[in-house]
C-alpha positions in Angstrom: -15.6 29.2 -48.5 -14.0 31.5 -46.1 -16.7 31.2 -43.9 -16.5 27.5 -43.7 -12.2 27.4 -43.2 -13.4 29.6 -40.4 -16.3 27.1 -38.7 -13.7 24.0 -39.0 -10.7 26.2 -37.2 -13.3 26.8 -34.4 -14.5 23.7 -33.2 -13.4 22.4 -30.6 -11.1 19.5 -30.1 -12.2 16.6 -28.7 -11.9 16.9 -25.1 -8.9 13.9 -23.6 -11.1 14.1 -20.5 -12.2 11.0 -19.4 -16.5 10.9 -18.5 -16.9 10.9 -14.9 -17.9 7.2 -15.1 -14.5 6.0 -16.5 -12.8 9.0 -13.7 -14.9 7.2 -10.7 -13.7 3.6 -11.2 -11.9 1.9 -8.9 -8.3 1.5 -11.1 -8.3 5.0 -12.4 -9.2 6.6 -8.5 -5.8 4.7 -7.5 -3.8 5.8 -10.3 -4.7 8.8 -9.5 -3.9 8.7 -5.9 -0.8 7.3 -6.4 0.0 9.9 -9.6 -0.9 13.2 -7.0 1.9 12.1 -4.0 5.2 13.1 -6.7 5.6 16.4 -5.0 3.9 16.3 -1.5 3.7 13.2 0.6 0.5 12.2 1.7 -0.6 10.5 5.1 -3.2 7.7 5.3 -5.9 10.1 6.7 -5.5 12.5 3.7 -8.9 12.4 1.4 -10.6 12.0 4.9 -9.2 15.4 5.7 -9.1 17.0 2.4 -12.7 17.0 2.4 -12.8 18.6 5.8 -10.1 20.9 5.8 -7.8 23.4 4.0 -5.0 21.8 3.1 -1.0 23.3 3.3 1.9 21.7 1.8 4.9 22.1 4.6 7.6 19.9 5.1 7.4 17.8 2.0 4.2 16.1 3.5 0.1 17.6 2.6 -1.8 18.7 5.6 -5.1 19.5 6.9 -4.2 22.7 8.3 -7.5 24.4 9.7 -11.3 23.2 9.2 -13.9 24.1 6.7 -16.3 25.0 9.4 -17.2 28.4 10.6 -16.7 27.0 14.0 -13.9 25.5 16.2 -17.0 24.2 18.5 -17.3 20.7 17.4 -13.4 20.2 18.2 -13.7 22.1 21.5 -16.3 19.7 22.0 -14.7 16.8 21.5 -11.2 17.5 23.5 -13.2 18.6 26.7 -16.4 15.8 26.7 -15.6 13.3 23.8 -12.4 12.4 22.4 -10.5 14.2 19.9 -7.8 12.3 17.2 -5.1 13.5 15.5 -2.7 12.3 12.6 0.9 13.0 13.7 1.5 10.6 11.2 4.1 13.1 9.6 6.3 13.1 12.3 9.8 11.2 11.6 10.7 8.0 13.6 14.4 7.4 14.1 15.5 4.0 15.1 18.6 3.1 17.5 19.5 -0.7 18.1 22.3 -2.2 19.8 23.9 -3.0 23.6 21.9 -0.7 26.0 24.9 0.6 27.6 26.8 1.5 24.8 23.5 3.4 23.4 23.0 5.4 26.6 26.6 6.7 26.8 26.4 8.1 23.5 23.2 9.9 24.3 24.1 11.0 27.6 26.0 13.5 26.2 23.0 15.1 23.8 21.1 15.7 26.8 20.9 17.4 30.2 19.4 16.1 33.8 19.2 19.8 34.5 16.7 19.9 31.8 14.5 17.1 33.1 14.4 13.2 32.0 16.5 11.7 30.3 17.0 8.4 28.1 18.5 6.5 31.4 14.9 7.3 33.2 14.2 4.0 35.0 10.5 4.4 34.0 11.5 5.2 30.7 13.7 2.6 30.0 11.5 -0.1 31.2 9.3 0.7 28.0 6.6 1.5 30.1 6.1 5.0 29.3 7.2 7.3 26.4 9.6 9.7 27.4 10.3 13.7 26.3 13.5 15.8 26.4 15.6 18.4 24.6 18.4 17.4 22.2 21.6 18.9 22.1 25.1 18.8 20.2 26.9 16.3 21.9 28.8 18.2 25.2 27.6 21.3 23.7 24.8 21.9 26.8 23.8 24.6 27.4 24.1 26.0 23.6 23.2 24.4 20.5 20.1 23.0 21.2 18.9 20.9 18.4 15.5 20.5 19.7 12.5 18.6 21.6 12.2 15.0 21.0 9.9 12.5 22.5 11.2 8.9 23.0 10.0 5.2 23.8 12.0 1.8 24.1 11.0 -1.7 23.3 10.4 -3.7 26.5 13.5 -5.5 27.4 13.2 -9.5 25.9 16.4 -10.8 28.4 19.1 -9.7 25.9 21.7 -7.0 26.2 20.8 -5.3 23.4 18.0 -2.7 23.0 16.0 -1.4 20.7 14.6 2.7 20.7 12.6 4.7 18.5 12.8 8.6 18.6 10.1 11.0 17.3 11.1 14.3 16.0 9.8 17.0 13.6 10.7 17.0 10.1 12.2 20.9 10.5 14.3 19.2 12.7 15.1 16.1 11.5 18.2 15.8 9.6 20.1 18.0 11.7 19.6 15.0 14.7 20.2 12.4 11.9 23.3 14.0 11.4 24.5 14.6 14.8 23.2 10.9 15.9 25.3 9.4 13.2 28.0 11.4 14.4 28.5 10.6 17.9 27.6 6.9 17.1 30.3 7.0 14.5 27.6 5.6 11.9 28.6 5.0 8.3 26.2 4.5 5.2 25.8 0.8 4.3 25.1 0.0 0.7 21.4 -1.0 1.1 18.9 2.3 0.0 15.0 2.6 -0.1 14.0 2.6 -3.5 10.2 3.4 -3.9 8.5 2.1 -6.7 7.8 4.2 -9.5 4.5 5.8 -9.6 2.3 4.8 -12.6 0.3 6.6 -14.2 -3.0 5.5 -15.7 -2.7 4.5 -18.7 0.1 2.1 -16.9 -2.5 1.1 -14.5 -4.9 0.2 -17.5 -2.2 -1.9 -19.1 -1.3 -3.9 -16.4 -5.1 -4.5 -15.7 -6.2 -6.0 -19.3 -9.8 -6.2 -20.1 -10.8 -9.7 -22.5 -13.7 -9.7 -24.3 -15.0 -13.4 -24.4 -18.9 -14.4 -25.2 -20.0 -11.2 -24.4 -18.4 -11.6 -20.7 -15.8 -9.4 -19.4 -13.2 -10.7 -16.9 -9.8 -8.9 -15.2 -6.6 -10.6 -15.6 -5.7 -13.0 -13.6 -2.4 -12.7 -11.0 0.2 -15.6 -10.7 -2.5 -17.0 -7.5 -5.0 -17.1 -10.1 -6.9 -14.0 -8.1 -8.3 -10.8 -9.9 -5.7 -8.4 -10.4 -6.3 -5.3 -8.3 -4.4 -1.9 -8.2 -2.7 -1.3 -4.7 -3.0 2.2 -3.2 0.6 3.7 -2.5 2.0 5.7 0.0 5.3 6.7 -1.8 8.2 7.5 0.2 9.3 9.7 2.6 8.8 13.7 2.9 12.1 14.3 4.4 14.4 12.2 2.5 15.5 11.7 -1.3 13.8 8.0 -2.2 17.5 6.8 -3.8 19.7 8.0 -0.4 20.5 5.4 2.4 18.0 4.6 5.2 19.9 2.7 7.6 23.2 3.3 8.6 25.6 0.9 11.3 28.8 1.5 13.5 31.7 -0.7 12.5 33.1 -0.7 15.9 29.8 -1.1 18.1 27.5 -2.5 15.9 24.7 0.6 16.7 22.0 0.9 13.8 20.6 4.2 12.9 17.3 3.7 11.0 15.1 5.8 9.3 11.6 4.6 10.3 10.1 7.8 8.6 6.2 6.8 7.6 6.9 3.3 8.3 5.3 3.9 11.6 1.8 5.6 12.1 1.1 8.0 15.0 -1.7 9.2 16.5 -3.0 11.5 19.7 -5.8 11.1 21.5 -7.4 14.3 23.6 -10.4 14.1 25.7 -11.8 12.6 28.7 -12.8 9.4 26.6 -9.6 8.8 24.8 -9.0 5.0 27.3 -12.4 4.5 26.7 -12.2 4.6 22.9 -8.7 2.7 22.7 -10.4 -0.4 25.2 -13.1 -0.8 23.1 -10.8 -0.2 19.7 -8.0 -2.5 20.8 -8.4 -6.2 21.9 -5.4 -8.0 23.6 -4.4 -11.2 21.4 -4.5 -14.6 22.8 -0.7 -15.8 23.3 0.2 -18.9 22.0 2.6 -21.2 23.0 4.7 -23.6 20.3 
């Protein structure tokens, strides 16, 4: 009797583990991709890297930090014959609109000529080139330097007001948000970026109901009458909190600060065939006049 109490304590409990079948289809990989971003943000390239490099987790965001190879050839490689890509993806866009002259008095004070360009750079401004500089505390040069920025504006479309998106770091980032909004005068409006809730997959396998009919099997059907299919996610922001403010406006000068963070991918291009590889990637569209 013993012996048997002792055989039934033993065995094992059923495993909760799905088979690999029911792990490998489609609705359960993108619960799971969307479960795994709660604590570090993940960019667009990510499974294409985790299988390619070690991964580190710095800035709120998951990246591939050096490759699985023994060798740094294939790279060297690339940059000095081919073309070599990376996913700068993580790096925060901060958006300025309003009248042009009003923006570049403000942020003539943040920066320097001594230093180099600046935001008032007539090749610069034109939108034809992307600009880079170090950013200060407003009349504070030359201490408290914030850090180096890179910069582009939208062409000009006739109107007085412009638009201009700065790239920064996310080390770095909310100590320019802060100072931007300061020397702009910025308050926080009531709109905020609300992500939607990750769901898990047992979610996922409710909202995606199987009905047995005839021996046929057939998804549920959307409000278009289309097959209901679960949406990858990229949720949120690594820098910011998903429930505080994202855009911010001055009551007096009608500037708008907004937070463009992973709203706008970025890549760079190294190597003697990086034009050659954006021709053939990128086709001009056909204008069309109304």
């Amino acid at each position: 009797k013993k012996q048997a109490e002792k055989a039934v304590h033993q065995k094992k409990e059923q495993s909760k583990t799905k088979c690999r079948k029911a792990r490998r289809r489609h609705i359960n990989l993108v619960a799971e991709f969307n479960h795994r971003q709660r604590k570090n943000i993940w960019l667009e390239t990510h499974i294409w890297h985790a299988k390619r490099f070690h991964m580190v987790k710095k800035w709120g965001y998951c990246l591939g930090n050096s490759p699985t190879e023994k060798s740094y050839r294939a790279c060297y490689r690339a940059m000095t014959k081919h073309c070599l890509l990376q996913d700068l993806s993580y790096y925060c866009c901060l958006e300025l609109k309003g009248k042009e002259n009003e923006l570049l008095k403000q942020l003539a004070r943040t920066c320097s000529t001594d230093t180099g360009l600046t935001f008032q750079e007539a090749c610069c401004l034109s939108g034809r080139f992307e600009g880079s500089l170090n950013l200060y505390r407003a009349d504070r040069y030359p201490a408290d330097m914030l850090g180096p920025v890179t910069f582009i504006w939208k062409p000009r479309d006739g109107s007085e007001n412009r638009q201009l998106w700065i790239w920064v770091h996310p080390a770095l980032k909310q100590d320019i948000l802060r100072e931007l909004k300061e020397i702009f005068q910025c308050s926080e409006p009531e709109e905020i970026c609300i992500t939607e809730p990750v769901t898990t997959s047992t979610q996922e396998e409710k909202q995606v109901e199987v009905v047995t009919r005839l021996g046929n099997k057939r998804k549920k059907e959307d409000k278009e009458g289309e097959k209901a299919v679960p949406v990858k996610k990229i949720i949120g922001d690594g820098t910011r909190d998903p429930f505080q403010s994202y855009s911010w406006i001055a009551q007096t000068t009608g500037i708008e600060i907004s937070d463009r963070s992973m709203e706008i991918l970025r890549y760079r291009l190294i190597g003697p065939l990086s034009h050659s590889v954006l021709t053939e990637t990128l086709k001009a569209a056909s204008v069309q006049t109304v």
